[in-house]
C-alpha positions in Angstrom: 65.7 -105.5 126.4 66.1 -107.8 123.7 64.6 -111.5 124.2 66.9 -114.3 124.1 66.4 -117.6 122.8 65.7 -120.5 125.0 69.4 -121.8 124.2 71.7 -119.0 124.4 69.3 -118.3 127.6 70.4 -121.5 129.0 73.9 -121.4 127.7 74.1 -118.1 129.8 72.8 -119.5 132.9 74.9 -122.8 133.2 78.1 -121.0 132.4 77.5 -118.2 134.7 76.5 -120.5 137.6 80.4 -122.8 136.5 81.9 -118.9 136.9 80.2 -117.7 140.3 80.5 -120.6 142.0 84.6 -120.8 141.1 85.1 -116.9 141.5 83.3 -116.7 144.8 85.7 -119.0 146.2 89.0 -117.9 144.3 88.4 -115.4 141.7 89.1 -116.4 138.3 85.8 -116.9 137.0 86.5 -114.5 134.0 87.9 -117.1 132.5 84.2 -119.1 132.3 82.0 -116.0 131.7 83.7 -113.9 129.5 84.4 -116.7 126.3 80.7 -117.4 127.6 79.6 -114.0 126.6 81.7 -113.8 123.3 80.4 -117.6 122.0 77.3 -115.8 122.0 78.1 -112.9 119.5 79.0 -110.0 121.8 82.1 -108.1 120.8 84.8 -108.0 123.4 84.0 -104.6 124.5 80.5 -105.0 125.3 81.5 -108.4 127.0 84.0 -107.0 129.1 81.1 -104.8 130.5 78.2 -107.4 130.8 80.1 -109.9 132.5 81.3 -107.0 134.8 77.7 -106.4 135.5 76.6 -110.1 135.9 80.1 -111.0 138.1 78.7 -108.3 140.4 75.7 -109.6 140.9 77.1 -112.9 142.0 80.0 -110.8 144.0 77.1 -109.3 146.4 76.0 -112.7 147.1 79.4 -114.2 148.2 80.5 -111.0 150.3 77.4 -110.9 152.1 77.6 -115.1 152.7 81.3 -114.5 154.1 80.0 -111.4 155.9 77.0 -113.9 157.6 79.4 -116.5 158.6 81.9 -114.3 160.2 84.9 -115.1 157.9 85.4 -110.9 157.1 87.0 -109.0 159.2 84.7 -105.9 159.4 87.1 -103.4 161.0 89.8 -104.1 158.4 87.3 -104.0 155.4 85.3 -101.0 156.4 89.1 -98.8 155.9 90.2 -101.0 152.2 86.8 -101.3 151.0 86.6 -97.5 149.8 90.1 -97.5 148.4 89.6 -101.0 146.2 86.3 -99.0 144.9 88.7 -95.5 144.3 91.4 -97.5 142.9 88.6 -99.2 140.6 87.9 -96.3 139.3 91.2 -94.6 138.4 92.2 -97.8 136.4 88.7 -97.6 134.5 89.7 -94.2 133.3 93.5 -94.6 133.1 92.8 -98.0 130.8 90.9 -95.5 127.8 94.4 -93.6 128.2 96.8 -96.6 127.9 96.9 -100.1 126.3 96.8 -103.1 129.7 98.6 -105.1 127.1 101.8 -103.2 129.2 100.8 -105.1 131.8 100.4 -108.6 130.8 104.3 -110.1 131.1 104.7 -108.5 134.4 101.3 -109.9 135.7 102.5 -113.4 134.3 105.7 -113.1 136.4 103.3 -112.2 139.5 101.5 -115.2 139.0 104.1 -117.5 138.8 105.7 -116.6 142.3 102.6 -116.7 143.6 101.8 -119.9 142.2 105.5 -121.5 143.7 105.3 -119.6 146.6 101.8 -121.5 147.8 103.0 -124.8 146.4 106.2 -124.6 148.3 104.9 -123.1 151.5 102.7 -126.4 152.1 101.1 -125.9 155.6 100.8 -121.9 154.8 97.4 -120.6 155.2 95.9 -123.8 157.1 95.7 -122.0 160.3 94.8 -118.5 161.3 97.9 -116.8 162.7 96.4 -113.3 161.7 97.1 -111.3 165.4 96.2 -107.7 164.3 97.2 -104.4 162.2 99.7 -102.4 163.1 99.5 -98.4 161.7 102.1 -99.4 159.1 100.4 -102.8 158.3 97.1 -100.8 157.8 99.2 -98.4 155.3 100.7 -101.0 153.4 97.2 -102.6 153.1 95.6 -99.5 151.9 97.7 -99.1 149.6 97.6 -103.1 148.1 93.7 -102.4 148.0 94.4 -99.4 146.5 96.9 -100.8 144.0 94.6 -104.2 143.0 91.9 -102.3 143.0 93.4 -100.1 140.0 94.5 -103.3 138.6 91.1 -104.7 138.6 89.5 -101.4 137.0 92.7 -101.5 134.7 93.2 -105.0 133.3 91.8 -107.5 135.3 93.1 -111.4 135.3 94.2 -112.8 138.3 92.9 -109.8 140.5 91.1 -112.9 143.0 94.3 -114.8 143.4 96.5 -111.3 144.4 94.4 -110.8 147.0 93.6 -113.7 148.3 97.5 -114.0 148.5 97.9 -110.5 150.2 95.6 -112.0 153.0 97.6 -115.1 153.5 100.5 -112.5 153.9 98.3 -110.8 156.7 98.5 -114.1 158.7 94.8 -115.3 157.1 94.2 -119.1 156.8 92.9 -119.7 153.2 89.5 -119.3 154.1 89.7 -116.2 156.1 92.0 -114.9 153.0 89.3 -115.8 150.6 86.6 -114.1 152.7 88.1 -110.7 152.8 89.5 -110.7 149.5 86.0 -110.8 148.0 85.1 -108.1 150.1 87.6 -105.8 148.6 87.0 -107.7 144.8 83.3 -106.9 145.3 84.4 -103.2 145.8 86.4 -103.1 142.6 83.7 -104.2 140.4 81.1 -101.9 141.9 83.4 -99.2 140.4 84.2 -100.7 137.4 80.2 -101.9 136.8 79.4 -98.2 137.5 81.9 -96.8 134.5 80.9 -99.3 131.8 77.6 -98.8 132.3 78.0 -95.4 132.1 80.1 -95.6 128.9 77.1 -97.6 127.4 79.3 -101.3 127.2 76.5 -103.2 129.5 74.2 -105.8 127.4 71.7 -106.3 130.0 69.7 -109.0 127.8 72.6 -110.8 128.4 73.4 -109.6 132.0 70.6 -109.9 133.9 70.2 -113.8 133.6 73.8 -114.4 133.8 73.6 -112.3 136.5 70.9 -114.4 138.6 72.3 -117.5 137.9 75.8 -116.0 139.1 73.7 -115.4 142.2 73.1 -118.8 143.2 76.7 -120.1 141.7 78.3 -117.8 144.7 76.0 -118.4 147.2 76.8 -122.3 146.5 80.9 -121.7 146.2 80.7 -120.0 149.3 78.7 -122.3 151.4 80.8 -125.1 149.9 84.2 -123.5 150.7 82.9 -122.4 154.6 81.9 -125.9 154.9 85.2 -128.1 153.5 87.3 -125.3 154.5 91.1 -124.3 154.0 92.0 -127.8 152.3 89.1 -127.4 149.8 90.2 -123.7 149.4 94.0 -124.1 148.7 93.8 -127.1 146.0 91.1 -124.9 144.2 93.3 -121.9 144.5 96.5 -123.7 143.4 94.1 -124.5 140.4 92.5 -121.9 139.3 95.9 -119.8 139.4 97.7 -122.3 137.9 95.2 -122.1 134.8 95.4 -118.3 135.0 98.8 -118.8 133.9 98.2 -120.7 130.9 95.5 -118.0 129.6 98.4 -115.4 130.0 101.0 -117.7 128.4 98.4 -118.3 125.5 97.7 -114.9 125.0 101.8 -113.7 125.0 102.5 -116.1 122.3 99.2 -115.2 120.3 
């Protein structure tokens, strides 16, 4: 591997720790990691596939914190998790076929509702009203992971936020919703991790220290949000989805 200097090293490992700790919460830590990984010299391709492998890394370490504390529904997780990874996995090849540039106004649009929807809706998501699955519940969810999961493999931004937002439509408080929804986001870049590095667009110079520090940045985002709960959950969200719209509105008009 090649060595780093003592400066991009550290570069690496603040920025990834600013990432993990947002995304484990949230998602949306692309937007930290990735301009992270480009400052440094990496061209987009290869930085696409390093910060999938470092994300990952910090992914594990949130999943299994929200696992620990109870927050993820096991029975529910154990029938998405394998579609999120399929779905992951499809996109990953579909996306060498097709330009995700197709994809960008509609996702823009997503965001937006999204975005008024939780701003509107002001006590959605403080309490827990989630009661159970019904069978066509559980098919309608299979196919969202299925669907965001493809999304994820395919194009990416605001992957987090969907999610997260499909829980709160399951009756999840924000917590509860951000739990699960890294479960399945943890699924989706297992997949996608897999195909890059298979393609040969993984730097892991570069990957293995962002990586570690990613590590500690979810274990810390997690542990915060179980501890301040939904209302340190829903401001962050609100945030972070809010800025995910301004990245898509800069790249439109670019």
């Amino acid at each position: 591997m090649e060595l780093l200097s003592p400066d991009i090293l550290a570069f690496l490992v603040v920025f990834g720790f600013c990432a993990a700790f947002i995304d484990a919460v949230v998602g949306g830590g692309g937007l930290i990691s990735i301009p992270a990984l480009l400052w440094v010299g990496l061209p987009p391709h290869l930085a696409l596939g390093t910060n999938k492998a470092a994300s990952t890394m910090g992914a594990i370490t949130s999943f299994v914190t929200f696992v620990r504390s109870g927050r993820v529904n096991g029975w529910l997780i154990k029938r998405l998790f394998p579609l999120s990874l399929v779905g992951s996995a499809a996109g990953v090849l579909a996306v060498r076929q097709v330009s995700p540039e197709i994809l960008r106004p509609l996702v823009l649009a997503m965001l937006v509702l999204v975005l008024v929807y939780s701003i509107l809706k002001k006590d959605w998501g403080r309490e827990n009203h989630f009661t159970g699955m019904t069978q066509r519940m559980l098919v309608l969810s299979g196919a969202v992971a299925f669907g965001f999961g493809f999304y994820d493999g395919f194009f990416g931004p605001g992957t987090g936020s969907f999610l997260l937002f499909a829980f709160l439509l399951l009756g999840y408080d924000f917590l509860g919703a951000a739990a699960n929804a890294r479960a399945l986001n943890f699924a989706s870049n297992i997949a996608a991790l897999c195909f890059f590095a298979a393609f040969g667009l993984v730097q892991w110079s570069y990957a293995v220290p962002m990586g570690v520090s990613m590590v500690f940045g979810a274990w810390c985002g997690a542990r915060m949000a179980l501890s301040k709960g939904t209302g340190y959950v829903r401001p962050l969200f609100i945030v972070m989805t809010t800025v995910l719209i301004g990245k898509q509105v800069i790249d439109l008009w670019k």
